[in-house]
Backbone as ProteinMPNN parsed JSONL, in Angstrom:
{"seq_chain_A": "XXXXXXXXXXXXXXXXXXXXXXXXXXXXXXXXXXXXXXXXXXXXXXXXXXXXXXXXXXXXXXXXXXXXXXXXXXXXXXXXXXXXXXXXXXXXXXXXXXXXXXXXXXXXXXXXXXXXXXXXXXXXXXXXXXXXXXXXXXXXXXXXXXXXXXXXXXXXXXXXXXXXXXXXXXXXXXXXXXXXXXXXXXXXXXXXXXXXXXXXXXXXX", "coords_chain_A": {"N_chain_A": [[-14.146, -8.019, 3.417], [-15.159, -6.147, 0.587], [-15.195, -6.853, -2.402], [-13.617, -5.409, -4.867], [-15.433, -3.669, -8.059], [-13.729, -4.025, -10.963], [-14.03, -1.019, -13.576], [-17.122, -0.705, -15.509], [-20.651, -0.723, -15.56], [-23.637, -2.001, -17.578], [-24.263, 0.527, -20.455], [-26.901, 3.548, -19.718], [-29.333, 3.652, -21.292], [-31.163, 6.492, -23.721], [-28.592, 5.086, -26.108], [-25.237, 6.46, -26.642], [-24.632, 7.169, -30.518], [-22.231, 7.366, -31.841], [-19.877, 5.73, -34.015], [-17.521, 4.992, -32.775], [-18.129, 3.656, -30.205], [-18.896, 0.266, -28.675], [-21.286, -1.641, -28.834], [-21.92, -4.151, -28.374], [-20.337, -3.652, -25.281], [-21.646, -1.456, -24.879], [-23.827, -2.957, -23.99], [-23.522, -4.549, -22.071], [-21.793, -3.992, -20.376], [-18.243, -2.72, -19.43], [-15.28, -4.066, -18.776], [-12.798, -3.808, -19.014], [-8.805, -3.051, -18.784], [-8.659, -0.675, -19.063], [-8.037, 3.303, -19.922], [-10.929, 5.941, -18.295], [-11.884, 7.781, -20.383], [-11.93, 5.782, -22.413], [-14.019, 4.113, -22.145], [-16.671, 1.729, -23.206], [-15.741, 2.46, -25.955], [-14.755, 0.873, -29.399], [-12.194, -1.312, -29.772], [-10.654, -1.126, -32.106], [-10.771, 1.965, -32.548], [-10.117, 2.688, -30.274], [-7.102, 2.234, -30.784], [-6.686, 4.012, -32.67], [-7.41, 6.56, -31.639], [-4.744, 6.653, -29.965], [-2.878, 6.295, -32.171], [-2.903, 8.984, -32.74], [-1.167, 10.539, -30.864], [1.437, 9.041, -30.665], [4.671, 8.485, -29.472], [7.87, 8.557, -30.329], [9.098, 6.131, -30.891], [10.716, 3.113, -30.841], [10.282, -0.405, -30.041], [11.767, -3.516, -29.605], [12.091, -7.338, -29.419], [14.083, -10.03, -28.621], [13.136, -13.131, -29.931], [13.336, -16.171, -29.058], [12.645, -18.209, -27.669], [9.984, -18.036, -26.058], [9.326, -16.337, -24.554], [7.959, -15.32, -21.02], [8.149, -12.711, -20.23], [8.03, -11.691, -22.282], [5.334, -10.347, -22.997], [5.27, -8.613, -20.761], [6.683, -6.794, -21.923], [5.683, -5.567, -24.113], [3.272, -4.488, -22.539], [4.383, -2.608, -20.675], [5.401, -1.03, -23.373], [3.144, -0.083, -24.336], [1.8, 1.489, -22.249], [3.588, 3.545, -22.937], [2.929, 4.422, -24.332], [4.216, 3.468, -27.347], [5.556, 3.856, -30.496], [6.011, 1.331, -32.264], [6.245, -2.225, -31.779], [8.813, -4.654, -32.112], [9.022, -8.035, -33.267], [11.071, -10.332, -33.045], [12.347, -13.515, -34.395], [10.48, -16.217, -33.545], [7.427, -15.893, -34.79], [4.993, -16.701, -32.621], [4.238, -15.03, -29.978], [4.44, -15.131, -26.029], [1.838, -14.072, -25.08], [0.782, -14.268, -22.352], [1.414, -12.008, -20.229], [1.101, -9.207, -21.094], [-1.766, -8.792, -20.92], [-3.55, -8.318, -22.744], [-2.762, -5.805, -24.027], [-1.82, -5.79, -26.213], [-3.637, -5.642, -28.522], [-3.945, -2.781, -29.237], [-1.585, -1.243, -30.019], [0.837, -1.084, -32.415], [2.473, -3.615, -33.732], [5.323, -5.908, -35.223], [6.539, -7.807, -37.054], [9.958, -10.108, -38.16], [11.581, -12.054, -38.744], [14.921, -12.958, -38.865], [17.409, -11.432, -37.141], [18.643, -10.208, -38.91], [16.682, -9.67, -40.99], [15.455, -7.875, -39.272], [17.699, -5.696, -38.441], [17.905, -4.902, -41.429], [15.35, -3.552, -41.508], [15.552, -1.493, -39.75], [17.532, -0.26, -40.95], [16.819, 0.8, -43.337], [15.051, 2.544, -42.247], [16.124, 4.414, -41.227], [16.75, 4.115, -38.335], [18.052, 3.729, -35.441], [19.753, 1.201, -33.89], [19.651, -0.091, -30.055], [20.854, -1.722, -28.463], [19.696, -3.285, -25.064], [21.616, -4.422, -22.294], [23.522, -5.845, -20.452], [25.683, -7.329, -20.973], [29.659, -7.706, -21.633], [31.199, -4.521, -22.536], [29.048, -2.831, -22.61], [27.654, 0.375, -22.056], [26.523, 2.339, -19.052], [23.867, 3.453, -18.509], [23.579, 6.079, -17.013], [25.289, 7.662, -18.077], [24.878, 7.841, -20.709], [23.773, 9.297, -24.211], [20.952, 8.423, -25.124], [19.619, 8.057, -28.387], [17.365, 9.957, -30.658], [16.055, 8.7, -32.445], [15.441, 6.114, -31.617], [15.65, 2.265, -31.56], [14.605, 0.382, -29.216], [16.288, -2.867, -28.011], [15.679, -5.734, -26.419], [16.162, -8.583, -24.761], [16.007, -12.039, -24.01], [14.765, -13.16, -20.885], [17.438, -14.09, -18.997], [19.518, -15.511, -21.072], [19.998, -13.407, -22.284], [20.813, -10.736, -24.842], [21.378, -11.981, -27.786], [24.014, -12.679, -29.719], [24.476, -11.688, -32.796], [22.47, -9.672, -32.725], [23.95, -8.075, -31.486], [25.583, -7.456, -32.213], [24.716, -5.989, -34.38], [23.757, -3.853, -33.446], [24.237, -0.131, -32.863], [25.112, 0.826, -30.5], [25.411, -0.735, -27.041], [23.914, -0.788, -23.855], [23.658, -0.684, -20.266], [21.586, -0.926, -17.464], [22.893, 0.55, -14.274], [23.151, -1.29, -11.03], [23.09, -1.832, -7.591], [22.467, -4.121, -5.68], [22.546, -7.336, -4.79], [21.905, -8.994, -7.076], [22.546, -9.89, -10.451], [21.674, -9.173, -12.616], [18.57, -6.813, -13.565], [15.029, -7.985, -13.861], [13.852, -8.423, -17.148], [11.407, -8.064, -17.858], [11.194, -5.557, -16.379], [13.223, -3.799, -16.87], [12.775, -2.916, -19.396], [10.775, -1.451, -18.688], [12.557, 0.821, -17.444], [14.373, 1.586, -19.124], [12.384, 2.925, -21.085], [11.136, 4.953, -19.897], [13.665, 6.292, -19.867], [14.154, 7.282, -22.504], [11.548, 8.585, -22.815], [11.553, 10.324, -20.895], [13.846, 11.765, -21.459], [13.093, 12.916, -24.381], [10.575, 13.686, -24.099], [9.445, 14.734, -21.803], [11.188, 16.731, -20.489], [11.3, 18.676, -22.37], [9.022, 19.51, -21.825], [8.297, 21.125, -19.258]], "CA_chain_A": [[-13.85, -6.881, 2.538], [-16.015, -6.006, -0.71], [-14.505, -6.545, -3.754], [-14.135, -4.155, -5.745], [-15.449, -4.197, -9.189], [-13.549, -2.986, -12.275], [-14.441, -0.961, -15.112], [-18.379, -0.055, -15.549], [-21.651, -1.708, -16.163], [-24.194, -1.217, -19.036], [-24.265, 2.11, -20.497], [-27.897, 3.545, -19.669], [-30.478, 4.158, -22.906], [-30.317, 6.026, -25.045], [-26.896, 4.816, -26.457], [-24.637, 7.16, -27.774], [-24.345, 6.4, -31.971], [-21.034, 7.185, -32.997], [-19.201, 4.431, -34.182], [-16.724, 4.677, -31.512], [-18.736, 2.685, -29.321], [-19.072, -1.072, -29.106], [-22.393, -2.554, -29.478], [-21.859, -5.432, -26.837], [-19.851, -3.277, -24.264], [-22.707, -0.806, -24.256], [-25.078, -3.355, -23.529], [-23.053, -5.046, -21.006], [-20.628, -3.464, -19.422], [-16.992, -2.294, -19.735], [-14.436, -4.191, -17.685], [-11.727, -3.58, -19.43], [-8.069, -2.059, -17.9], [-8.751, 1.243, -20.161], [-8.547, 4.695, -18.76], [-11.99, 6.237, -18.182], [-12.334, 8.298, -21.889], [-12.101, 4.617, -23.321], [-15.013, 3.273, -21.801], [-17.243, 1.493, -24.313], [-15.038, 2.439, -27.084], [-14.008, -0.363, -29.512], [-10.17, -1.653, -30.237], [-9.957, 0.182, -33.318], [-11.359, 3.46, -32.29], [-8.857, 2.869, -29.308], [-5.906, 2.321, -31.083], [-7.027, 5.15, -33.933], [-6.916, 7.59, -30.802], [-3.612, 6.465, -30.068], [-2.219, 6.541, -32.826], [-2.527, 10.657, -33.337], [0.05, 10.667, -29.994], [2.891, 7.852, -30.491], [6.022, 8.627, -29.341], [8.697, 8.23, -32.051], [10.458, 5.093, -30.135], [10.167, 1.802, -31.104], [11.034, -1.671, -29.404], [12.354, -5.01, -30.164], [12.637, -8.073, -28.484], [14.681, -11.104, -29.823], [11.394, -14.278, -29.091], [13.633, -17.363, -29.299], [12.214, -18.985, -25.858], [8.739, -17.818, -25.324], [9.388, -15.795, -22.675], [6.659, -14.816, -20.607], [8.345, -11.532, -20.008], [7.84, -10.384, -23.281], [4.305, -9.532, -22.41], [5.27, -7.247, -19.917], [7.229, -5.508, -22.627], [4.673, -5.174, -24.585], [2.333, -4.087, -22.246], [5.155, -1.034, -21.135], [5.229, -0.29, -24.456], [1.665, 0.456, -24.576], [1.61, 2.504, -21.061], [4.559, 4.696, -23.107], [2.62, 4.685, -26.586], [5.6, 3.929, -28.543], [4.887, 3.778, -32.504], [5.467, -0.048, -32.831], [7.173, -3.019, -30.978], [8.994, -5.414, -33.041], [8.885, -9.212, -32.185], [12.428, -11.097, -33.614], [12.258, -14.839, -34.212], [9.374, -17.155, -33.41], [6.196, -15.303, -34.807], [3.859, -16.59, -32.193], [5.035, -15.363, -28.449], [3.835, -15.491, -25.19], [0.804, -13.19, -24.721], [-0.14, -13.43, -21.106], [1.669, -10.718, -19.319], [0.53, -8.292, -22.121], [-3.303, -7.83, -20.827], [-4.695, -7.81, -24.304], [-2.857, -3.872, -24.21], [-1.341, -6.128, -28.141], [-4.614, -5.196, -29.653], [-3.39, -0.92, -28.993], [-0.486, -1.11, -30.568], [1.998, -1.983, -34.104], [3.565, -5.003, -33.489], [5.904, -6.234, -36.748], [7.661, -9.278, -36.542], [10.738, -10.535, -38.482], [12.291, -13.801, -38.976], [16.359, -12.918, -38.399], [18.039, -10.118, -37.307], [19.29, -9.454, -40.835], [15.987, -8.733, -41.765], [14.951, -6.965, -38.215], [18.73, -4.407, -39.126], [17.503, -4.154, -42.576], [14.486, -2.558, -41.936], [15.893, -0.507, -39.499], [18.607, 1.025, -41.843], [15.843, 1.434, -43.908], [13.941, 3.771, -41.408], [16.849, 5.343, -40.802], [16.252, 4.267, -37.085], [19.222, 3.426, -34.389], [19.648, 0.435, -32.669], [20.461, 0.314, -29.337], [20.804, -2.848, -27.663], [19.891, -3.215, -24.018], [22.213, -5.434, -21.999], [24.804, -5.931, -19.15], [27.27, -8.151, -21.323], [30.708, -6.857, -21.902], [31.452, -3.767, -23.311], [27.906, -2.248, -22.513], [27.716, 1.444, -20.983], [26.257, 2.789, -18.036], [22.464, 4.405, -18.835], [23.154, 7.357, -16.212], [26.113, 8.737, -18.821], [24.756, 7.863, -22.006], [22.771, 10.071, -24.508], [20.257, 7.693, -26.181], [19.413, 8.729, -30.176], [15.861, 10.374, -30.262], [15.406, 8.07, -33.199], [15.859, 4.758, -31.486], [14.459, 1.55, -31.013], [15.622, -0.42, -27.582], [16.194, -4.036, -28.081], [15.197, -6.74, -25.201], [16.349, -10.036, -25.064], [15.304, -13.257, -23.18], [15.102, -13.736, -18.948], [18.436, -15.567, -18.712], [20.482, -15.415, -21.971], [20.083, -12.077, -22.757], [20.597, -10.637, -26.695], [22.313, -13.042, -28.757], [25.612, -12.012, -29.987], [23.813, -11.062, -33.773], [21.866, -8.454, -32.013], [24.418, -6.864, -30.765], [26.654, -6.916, -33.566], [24.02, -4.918, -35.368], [23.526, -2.866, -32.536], [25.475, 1.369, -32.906], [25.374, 0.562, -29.264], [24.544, -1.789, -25.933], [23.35, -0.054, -22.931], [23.162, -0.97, -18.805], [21.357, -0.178, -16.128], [23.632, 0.299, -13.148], [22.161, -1.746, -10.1], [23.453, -2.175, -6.495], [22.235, -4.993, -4.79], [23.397, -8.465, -4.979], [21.62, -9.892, -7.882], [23.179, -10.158, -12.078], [20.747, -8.156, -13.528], [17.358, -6.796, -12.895], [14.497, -8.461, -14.839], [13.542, -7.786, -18.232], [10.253, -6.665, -18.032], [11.452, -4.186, -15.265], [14.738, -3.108, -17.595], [12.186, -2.638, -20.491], [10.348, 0.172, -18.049], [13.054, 1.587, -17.155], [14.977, 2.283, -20.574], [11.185, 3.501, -22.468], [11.403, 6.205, -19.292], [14.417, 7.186, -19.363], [13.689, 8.015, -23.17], [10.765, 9.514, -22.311], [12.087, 11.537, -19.725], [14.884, 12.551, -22.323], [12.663, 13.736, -25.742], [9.479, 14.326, -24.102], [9.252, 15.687, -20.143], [12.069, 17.659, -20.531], [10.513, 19.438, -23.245], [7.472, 20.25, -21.527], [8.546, 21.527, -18.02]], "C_chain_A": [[-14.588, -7.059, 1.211], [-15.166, -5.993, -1.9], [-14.642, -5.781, -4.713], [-14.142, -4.597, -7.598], [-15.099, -3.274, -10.471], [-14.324, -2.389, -13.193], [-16.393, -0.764, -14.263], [-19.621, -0.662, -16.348], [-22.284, -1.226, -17.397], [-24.331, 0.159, -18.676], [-25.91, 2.224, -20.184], [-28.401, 4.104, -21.112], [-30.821, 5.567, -22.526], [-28.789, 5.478, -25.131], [-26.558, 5.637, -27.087], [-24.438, 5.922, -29.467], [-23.609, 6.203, -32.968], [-20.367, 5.985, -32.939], [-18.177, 4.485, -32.926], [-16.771, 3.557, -30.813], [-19.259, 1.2, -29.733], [-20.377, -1.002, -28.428], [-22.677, -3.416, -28.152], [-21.255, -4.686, -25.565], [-21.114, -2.317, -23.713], [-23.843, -1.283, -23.265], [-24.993, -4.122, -22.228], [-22.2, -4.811, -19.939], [-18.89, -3.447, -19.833], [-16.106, -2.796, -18.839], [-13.093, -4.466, -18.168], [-10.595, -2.655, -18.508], [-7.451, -1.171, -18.586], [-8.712, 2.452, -19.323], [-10.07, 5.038, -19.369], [-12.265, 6.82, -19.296], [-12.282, 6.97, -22.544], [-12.855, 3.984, -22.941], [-15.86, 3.188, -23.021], [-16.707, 1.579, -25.967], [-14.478, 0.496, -27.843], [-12.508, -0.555, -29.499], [-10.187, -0.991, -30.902], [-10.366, 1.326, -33.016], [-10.093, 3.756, -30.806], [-7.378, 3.606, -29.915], [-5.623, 3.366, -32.033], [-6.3, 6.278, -32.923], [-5.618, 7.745, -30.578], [-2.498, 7.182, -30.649], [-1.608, 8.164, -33.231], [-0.86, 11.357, -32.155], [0.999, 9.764, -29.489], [3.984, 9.009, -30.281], [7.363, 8.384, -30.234], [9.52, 7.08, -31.641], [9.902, 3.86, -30.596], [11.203, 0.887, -29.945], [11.066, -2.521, -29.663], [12.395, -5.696, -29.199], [12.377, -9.426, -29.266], [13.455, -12.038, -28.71], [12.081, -15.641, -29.734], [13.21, -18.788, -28.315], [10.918, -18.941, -25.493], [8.733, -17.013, -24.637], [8.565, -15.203, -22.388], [7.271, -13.591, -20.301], [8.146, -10.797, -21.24], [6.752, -9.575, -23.544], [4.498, -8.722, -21.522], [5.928, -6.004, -20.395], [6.376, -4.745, -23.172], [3.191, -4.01, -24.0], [2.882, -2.735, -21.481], [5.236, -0.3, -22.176], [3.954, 0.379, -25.34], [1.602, 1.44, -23.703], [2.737, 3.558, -21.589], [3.924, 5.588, -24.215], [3.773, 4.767, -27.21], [4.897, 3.485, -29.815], [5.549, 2.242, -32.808], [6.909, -0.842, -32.068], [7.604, -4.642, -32.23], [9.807, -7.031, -32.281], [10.505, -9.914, -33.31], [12.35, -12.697, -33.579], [11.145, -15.3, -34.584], [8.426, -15.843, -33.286], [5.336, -15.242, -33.546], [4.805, -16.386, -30.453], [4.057, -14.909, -27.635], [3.107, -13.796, -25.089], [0.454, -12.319, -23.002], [0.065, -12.235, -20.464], [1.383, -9.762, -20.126], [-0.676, -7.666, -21.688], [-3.31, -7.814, -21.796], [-4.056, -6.087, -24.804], [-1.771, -4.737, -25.903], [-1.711, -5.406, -28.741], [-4.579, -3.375, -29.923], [-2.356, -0.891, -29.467], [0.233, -2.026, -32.009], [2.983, -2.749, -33.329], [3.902, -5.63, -34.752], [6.593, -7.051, -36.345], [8.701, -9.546, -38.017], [11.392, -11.503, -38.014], [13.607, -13.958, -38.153], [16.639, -11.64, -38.283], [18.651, -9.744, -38.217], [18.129, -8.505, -41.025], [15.516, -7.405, -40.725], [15.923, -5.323, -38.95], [18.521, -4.05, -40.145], [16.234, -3.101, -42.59], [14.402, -1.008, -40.909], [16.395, 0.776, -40.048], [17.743, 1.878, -42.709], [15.143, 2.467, -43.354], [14.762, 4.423, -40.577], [16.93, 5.449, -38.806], [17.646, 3.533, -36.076], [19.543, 2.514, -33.312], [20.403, 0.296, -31.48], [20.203, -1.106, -28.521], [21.251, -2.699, -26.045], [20.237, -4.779, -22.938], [23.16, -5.197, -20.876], [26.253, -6.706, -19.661], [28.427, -7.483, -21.265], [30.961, -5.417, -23.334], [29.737, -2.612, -23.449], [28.47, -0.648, -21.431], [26.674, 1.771, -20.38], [24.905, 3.74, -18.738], [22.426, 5.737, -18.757], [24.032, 8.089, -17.611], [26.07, 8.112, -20.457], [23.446, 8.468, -22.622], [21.723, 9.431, -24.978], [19.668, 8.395, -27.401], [17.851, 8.657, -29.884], [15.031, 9.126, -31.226], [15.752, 6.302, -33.185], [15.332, 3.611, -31.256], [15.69, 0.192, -29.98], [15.496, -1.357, -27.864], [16.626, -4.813, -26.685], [15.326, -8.03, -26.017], [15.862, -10.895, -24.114], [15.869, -13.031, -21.766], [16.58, -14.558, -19.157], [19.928, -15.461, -19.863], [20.605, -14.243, -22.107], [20.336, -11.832, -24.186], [21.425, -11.612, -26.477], [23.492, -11.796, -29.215], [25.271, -11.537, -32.08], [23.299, -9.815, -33.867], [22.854, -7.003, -31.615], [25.381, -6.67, -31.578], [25.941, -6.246, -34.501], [24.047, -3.856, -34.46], [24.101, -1.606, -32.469], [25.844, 0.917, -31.505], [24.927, -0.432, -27.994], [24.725, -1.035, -24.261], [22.839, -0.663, -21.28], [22.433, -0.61, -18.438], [22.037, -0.609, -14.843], [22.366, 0.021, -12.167], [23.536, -1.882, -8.501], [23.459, -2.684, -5.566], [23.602, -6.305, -5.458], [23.279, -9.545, -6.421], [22.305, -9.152, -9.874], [22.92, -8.678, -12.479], [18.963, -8.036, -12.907], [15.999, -8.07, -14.523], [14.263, -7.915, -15.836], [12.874, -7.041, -18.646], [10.088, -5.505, -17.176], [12.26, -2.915, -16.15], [13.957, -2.202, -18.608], [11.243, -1.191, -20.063], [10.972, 1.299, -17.91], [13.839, 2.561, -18.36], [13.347, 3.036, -21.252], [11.314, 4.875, -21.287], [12.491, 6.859, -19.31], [14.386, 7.929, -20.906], [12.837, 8.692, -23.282], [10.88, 10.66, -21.682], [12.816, 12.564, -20.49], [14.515, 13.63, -23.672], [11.566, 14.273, -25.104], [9.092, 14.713, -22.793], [9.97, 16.687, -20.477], [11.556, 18.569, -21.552], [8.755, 20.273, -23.079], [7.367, 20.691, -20.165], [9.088, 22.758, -18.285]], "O_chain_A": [[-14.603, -8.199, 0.747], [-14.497, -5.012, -2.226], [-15.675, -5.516, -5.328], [-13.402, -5.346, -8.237], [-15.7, -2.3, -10.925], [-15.262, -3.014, -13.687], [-16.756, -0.719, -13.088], [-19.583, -1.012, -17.528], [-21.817, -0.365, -18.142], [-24.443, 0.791, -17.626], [-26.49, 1.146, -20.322], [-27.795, 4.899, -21.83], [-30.823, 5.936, -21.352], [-27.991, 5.52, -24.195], [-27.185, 5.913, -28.11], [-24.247, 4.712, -29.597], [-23.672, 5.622, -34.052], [-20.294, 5.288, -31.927], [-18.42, 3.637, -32.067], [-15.913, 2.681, -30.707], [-19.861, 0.934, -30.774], [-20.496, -0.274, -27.443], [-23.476, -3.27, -27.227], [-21.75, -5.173, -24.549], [-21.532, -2.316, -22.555], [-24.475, -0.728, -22.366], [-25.93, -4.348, -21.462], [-22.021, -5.392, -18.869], [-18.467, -4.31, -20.601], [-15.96, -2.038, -17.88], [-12.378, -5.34, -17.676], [-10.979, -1.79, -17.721], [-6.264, -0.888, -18.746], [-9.259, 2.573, -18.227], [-10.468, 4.655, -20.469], [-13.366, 6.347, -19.58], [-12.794, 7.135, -23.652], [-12.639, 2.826, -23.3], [-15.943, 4.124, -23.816], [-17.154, 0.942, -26.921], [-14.088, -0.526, -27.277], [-11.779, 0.355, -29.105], [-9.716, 0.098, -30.577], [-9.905, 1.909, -33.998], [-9.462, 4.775, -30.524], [-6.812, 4.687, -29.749], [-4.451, 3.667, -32.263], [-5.192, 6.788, -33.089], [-5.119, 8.827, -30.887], [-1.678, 8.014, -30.262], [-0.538, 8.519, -33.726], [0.038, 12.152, -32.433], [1.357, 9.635, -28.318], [4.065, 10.114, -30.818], [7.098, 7.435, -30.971], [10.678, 7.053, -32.058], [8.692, 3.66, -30.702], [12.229, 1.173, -29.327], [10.032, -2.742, -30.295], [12.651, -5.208, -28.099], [11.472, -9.873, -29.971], [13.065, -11.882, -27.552], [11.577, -16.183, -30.718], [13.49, -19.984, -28.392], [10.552, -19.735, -24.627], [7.78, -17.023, -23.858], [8.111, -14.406, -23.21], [6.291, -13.085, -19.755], [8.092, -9.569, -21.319], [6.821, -8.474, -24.089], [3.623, -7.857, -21.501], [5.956, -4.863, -19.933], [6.201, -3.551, -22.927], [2.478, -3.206, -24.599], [2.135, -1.757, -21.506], [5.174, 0.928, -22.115], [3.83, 0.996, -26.398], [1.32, 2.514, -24.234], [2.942, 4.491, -20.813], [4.131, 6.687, -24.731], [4.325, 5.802, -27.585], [3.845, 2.862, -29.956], [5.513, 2.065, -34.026], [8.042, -0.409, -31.855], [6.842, -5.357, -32.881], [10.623, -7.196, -31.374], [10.507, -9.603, -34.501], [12.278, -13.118, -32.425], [10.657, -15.026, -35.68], [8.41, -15.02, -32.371], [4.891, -14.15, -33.194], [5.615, -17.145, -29.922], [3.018, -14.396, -28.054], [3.687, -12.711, -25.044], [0.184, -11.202, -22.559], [-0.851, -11.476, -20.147], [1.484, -8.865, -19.289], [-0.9, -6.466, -21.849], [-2.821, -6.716, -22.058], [-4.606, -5.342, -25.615], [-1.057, -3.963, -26.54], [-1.088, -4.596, -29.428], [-5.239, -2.866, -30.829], [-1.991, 0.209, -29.055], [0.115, -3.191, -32.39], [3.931, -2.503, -32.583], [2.958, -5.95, -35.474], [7.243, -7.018, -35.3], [8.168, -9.148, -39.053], [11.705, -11.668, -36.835], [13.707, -14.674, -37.156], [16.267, -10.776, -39.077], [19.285, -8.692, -38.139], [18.159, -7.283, -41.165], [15.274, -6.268, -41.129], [15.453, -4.361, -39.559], [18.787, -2.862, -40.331], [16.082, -2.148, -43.354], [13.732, 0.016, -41.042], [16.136, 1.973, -39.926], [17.773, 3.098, -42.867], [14.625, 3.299, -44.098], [14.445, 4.923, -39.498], [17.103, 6.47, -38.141], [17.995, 2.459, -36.567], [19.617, 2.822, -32.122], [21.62, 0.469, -31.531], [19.103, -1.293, -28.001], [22.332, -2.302, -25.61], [19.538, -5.784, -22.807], [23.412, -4.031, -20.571], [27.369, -6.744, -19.142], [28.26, -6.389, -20.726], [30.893, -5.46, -24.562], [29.535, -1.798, -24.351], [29.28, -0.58, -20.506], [25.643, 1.573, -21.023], [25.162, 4.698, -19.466], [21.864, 6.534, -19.508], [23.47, 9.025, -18.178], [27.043, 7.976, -21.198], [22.345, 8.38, -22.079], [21.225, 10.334, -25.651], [19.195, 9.507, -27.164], [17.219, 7.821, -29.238], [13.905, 8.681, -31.004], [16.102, 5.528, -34.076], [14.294, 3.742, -30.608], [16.763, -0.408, -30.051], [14.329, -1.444, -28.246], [17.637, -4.574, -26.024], [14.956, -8.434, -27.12], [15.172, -10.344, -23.257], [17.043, -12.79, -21.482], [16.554, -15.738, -19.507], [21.096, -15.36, -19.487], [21.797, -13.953, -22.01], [20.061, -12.803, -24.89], [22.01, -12.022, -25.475], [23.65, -10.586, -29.057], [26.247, -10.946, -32.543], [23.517, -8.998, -34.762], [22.708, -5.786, -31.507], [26.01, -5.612, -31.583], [26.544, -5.881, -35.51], [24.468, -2.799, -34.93], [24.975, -1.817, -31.628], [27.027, 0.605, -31.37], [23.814, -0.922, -28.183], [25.829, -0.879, -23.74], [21.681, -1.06, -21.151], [22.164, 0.453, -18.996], [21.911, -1.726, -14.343], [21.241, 0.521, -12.176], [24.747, -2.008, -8.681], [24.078, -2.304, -4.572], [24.676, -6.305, -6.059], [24.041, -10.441, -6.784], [22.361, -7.96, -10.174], [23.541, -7.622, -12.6], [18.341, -8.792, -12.16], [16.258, -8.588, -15.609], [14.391, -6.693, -15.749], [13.002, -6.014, -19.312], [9.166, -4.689, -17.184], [12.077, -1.697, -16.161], [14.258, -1.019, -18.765], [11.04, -0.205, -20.772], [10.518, 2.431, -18.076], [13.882, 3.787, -18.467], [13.601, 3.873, -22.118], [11.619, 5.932, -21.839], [12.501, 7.993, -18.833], [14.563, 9.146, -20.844], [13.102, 9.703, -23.932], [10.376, 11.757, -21.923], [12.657, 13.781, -20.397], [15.13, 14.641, -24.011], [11.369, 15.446, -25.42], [7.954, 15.176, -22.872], [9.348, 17.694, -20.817], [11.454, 19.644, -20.961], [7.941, 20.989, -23.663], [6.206, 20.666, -19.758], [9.464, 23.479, -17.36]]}, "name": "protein", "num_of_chains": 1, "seq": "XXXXXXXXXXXXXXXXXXXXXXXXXXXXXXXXXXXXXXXXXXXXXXXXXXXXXXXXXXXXXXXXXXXXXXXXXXXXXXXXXXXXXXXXXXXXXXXXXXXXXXXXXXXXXXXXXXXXXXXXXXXXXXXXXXXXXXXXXXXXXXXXXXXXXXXXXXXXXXXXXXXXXXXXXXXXXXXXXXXXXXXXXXXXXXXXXXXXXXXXXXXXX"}
C-alpha cells in the first residue's frame, strides 16, 4: 500500500508576496495538519484569521501532574476556536497530544485558583466545573451559561476540591457502560460541543 503523503509540496514560481505566506514553506512544502486555505500561510497570519471567528467560550484545565491529556484539550479547543484556554498550576505542561494546534490559539496560565477565579470574576465569565464527583448534574438537563469557561481536571483525580468550590456549578456526562468515567480528553470534546451545539448551531439552522 502507498503511503499517503500529507499536506503539499513546494509552491510553484512565481510566489505569491503577501505576507501571509511563509518563506520556507513556499519553498519546501507544507505538511502541516492545516485545512487547505492555510497552506503556506505562517502561525501568525493563521492565528490572526482565527481570531476574527472565536467562539466566546473559554477553557481551563487544573496542570498539577503533567497530564498528557491536556494536549488533547488543547488541541479540541482549537478544532472549536474557543477565545483562549487557560492552563492552572505548573506553567510548563505536556505538549504532545496538542499537534503544535498551541501556536493557534490564547493560552493564559495562572499560578492558583484564586488567581485563575479572580480573573474570571473579573471578565464577568462563569465557571463551570466539569466532573462526576458528588453533587455534579447530568449535561442532558442542564443549561450551560453562554458566557462560560469549562474546567478539566487531571486523568485520575479529577478537579481538586478548590476548583470546584469556585465553580457556580459542576457538570457530568451521563455514561452507560461499565467504566468510572470517560476520559478527559474525550469529556473535553464532548462539553465544547455540546456548547457549541447550544449558542452556535442552533442559531444557524
Amino acid at each position: 500500500m502507498q503511503e499517503q503523503i500529507i499536506g503539499v509540496g513546494p509552491h510553484p514560481r512565481p510566489w505569491p508576496t503577501n505576507p501571509i505566506y511563509d518563506a520556507e514553506l513556499l519553498e519546501n512544502g507544507d505538511r502541516r495538519n492545516v485545512l487547505d486555505k492555510y497552506r503556506y500561510w505562517t502561525v501568525g497570519a493563521i492565528k490572526a484569521d482565527l481570531d476574527k471567528s472565536r467562539v466566546d467560550l473559554h477553557v481551563a484545565i487544573e496542570n498539577w501532574q503533567h497530564d498528557m491529556n491536556i494536549g488533547t484539550i488543547v488541541r479540541n479547543a482549537n478544532a472549536f476556536n474557543v477565545a483562549a484556554v487557560h492552563i492552572i498550576g505548573r506553567r510548563h505542561w505536556n505538549r504532545r497530544g496538542a499537534m503544535v494546534t498551541d501556536k493557534y490559539i490564547t493560552i493564559l496560565h495562572h499560578q492558583t485558583v484564586d488567581e485563575f477565579a479572580a480573573a474570571m470574576r473579573s471578565d464577568k465569565r462563569i465557571i463551570v466545573a466539569i466532573d462526576n464527583q458528588p453533587g455534579a448534574v447530568p449535561l442532558s438537563t442542564t443549561r450551560l451559561p453562554k458566557k462560560a469557561v469549562l474546567v478539566f481536571g487531571g486523568e485520575g483525580p479529577g478537579l481538586s476540591p478548590e476548583i470546584i468550590n469556585a465553580s457556580e456549578t459542576m457538570v457530568m456526562i451521563e455514561q452507560f457502560g461499565s467504566t468510572r468515567s470517560v476520559n478527559v480528553g474525550v469529556a473535553s470534546g464532548i462539553m465544547m460541543y455540546a456548547w457549541i451545539d447550544r449558542f452556535i448551531l442552533t442559531t444557524t439552522k
